[in-house]
C-alpha distance (Angstrom), angle and dihedral (degrees) to the residues before:
residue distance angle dihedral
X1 . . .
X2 3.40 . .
X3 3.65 139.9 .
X4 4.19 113.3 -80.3
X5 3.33 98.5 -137.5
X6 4.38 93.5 51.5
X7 3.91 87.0 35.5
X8 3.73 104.0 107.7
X9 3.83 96.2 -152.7
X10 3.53 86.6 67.4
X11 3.78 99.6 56.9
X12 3.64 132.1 108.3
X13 4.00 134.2 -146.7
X14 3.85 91.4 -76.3
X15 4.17 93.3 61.7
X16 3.83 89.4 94.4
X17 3.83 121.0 63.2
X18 3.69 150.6 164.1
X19 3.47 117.7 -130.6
X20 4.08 125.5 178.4
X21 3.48 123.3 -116.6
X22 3.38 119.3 -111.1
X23 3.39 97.6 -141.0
X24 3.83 108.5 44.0
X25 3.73 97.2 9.4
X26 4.11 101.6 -126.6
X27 3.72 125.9 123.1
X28 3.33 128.8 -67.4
X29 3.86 117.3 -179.7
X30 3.97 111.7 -139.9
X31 3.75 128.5 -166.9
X32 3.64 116.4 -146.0
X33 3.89 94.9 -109.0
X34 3.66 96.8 44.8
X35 3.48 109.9 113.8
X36 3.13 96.9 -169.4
X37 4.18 139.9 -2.6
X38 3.91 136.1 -169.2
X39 3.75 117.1 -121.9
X40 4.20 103.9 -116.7
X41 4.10 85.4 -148.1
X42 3.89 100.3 50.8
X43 3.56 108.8 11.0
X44 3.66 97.5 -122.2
X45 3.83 125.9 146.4
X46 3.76 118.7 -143.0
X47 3.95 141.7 169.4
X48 3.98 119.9 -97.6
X49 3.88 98.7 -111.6
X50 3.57 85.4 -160.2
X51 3.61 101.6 62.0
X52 3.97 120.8 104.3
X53 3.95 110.8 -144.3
X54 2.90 93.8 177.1
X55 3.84 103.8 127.7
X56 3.97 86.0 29.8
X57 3.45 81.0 63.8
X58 3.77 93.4 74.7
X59 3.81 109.8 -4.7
X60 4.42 111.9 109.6
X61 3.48 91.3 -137.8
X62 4.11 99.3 52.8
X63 4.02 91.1 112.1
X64 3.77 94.2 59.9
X65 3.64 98.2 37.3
X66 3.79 93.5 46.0
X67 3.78 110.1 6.7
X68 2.79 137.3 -131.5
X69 4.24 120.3 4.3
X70 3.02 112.8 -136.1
X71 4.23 112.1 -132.8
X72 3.89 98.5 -94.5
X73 3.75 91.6 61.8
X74 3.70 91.1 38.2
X75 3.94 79.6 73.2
X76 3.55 99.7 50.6
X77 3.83 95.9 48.5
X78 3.79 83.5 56.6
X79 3.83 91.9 46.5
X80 4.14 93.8 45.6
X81 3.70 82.7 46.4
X82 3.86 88.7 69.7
X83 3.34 98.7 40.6
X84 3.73 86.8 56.5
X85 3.51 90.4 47.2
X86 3.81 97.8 55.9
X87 3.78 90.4 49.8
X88 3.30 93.5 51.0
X89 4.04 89.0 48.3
X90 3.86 91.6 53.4
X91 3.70 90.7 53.5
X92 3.55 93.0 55.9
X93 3.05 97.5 48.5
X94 3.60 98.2 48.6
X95 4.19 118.4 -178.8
X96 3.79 98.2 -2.0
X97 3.66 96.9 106.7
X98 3.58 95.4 164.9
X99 4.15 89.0 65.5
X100 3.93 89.2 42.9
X101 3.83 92.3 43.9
X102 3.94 91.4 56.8
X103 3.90 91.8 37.2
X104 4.18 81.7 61.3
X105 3.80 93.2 51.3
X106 3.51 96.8 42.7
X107 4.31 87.2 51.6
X108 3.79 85.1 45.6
X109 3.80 92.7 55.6
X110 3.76 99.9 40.8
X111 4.19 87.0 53.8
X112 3.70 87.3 55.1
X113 3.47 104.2 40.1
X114 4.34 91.0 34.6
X115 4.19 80.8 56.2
X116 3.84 91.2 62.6
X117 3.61 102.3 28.2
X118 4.17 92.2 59.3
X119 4.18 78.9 -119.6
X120 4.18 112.8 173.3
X121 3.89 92.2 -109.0
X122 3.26 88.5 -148.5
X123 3.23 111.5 68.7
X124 4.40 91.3 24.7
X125 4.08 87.6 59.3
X126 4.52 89.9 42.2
X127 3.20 89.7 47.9
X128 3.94 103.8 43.0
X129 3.76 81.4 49.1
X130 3.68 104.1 49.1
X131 4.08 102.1 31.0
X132 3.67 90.3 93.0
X133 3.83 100.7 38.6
X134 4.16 94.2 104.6
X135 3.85 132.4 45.1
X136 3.77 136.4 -167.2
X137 4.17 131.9 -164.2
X138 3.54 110.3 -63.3
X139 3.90 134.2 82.9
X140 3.52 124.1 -64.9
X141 4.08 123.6 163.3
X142 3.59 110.2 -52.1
X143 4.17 104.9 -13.4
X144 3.62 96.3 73.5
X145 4.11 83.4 -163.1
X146 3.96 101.7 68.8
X147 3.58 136.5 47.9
X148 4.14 122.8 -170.1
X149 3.91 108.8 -126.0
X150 3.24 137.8 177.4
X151 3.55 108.2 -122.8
X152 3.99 85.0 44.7
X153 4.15 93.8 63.0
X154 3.98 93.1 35.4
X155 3.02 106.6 82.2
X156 4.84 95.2 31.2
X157 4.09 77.7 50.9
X158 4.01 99.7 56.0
X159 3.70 81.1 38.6
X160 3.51 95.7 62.2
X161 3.74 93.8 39.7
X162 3.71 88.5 61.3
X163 4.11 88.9 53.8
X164 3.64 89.6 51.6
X165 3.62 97.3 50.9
X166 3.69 107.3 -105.4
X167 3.67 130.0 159.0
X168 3.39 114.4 -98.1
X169 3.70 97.7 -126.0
X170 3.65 86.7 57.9
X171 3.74 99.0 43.9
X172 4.28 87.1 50.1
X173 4.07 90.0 48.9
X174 3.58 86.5 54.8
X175 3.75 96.3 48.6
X176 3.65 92.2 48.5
X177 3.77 95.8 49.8
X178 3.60 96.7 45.4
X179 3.99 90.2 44.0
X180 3.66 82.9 50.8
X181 3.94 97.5 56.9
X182 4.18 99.1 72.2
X183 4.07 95.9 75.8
X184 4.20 123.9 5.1
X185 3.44 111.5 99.2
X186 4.10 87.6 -173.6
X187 3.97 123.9 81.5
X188 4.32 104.3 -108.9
X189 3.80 88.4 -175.3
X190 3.33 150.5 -17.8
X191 4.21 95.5 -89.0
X192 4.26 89.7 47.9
X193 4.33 86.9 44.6
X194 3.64 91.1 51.9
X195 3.74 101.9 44.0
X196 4.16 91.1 39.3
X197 4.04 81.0 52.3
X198 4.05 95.3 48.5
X199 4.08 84.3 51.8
X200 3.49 103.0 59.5
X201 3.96 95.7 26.3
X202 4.31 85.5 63.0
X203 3.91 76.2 44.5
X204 3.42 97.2 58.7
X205 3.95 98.5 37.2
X206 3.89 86.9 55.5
X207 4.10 90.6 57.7
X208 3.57 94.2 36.9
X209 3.92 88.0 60.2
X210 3.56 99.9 36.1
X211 3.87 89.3 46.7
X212 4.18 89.2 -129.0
X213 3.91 101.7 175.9
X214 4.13 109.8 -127.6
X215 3.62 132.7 -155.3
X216 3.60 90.8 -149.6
X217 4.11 110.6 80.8
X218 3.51 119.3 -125.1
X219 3.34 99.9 -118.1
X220 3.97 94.3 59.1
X221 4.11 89.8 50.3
X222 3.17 89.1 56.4
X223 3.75 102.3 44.9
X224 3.89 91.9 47.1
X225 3.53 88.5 66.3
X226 4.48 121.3 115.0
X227 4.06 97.2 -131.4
X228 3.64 145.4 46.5
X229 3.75 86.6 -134.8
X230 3.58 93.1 60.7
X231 3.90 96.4 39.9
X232 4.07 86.1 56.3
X233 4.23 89.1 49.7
X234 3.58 91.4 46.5
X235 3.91 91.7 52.4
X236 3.99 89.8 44.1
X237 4.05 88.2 47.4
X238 3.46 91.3 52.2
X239 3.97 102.5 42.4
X240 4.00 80.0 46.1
X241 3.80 89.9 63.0
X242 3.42 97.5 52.2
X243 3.91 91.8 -98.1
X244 3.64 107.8 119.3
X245 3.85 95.2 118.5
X246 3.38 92.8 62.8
X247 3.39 94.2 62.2
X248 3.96 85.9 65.0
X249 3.53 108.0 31.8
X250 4.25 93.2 43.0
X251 3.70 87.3 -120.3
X252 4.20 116.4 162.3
X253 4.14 120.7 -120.0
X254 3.58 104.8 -87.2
């Protein structure tokens, strides 16, 4: 059976349309489930701007229904993917706002540092979103009975990829990473670096506002982190607060 709105018994007198090219500006006649079509005059291939992807977006089965995506919307299946992903987080995680409020910061960070690192978005933004999604006895923050690990959420985030229609490829790279976050102290790539950076930069922007006092000195948190791109947001964080100095004279947040 296939999809209503790409079923052509379904249609109505607006399914078949003319659309310009925009390269040499003649006619090109589009039906509503093209996804793409080659200009006879020119030869040039272009998108149907009429087309909603919206479900193709998202939906597991959007190559068969459709065919084939072309790269553009490739993207934006990726990028709906994470929205998804951090709604389906929050739900999960219900009322504790503290977890979901870090979860945000450490998505936020892994965007900005995955834009300068050449990161696979992907799996950065999935895993930023997920590695906190399980916990297990210990102490963590203000519950002095759980602790978030990462082999505790690998295996619930995969999980959930799977129910959201990933591809498996991505919803294993995401397991791995986030299994990968509990112990190494060294970068393994450039997905784990940026992630492991986004964790303790929302780390350090939490003590920097709530003026927590550290043992560690600045300049050593920021010098254990994976990337250049998180080095340089760590320095900016810090001069931000007011904490330039103690960058030069070793002294500790307070």
């Amino acid at each position: 059976m296939k999809c209503p709105g790409q079923d052509s018994r379904y249609w109505k007198t607006d399914a078949i349309y003319e659309v310009n090219c925009p390269r040499c500006g003649r006619a090109v006649e589009f039906f509503k489930d093209d996804t793409t079509r080659k200009c006879n005059t020119c030869g040039h291939r272009f998108i149907n701007p009429k087309m909603d992807f919206g479900c193709a977006a998202y939906c597991r089965f959007a190559e068969q229904c459709i065919g084939s995506l072309p790269p553009e919307q490739l993207e934006r299946r990726k990028d709906l993917l994470k929205d998804r992903v951090a709604f389906e987080v929050k739900k999960r995680l219900k009322n504790d706002f503290r977890r979901i409020g870090r979860t945000a910061r450490v998505a936020h960070f892994a965007e900005r540092l995955g834009d300068r690192e050449g990161a696979n978005k992907a799996v950065v933004l999935c895993a930023a979103h997920l590695h906190d999604i399980e916990t297990t006895p210990g102490v963590d923050g203000d519950d002095p009975t759980a602790v978030s690990t990462g082999a505790a959420s690998a295996a619930p985030a995969e999980e959930i990829l799977h129910q959201l229609g990933a591809e498996p490829d991505l919803a294993a790279a995401v397991r791995r990473l986030i299994a990968g976050l509990d112990g190494a102290s060294k970068g393994k790539d450039i997905d784990f670096n940026v992630v492991c950076d986004a964790r303790h930069l929302a780390d350090l922007e939490a003590d920097l506002k709530a003026g927590i006092r550290r043992h560690t000195r600045l300049e050593n948190r920021i010098e254990r982190l994976l990337t250049a791109a998180g080095r340089d947001a760590a320095r900016q964080m810090v001069h931000a607060a007011g904490g330039s100095e103690g960058l030069i004279d070793n002294q500790v947040i307070g």
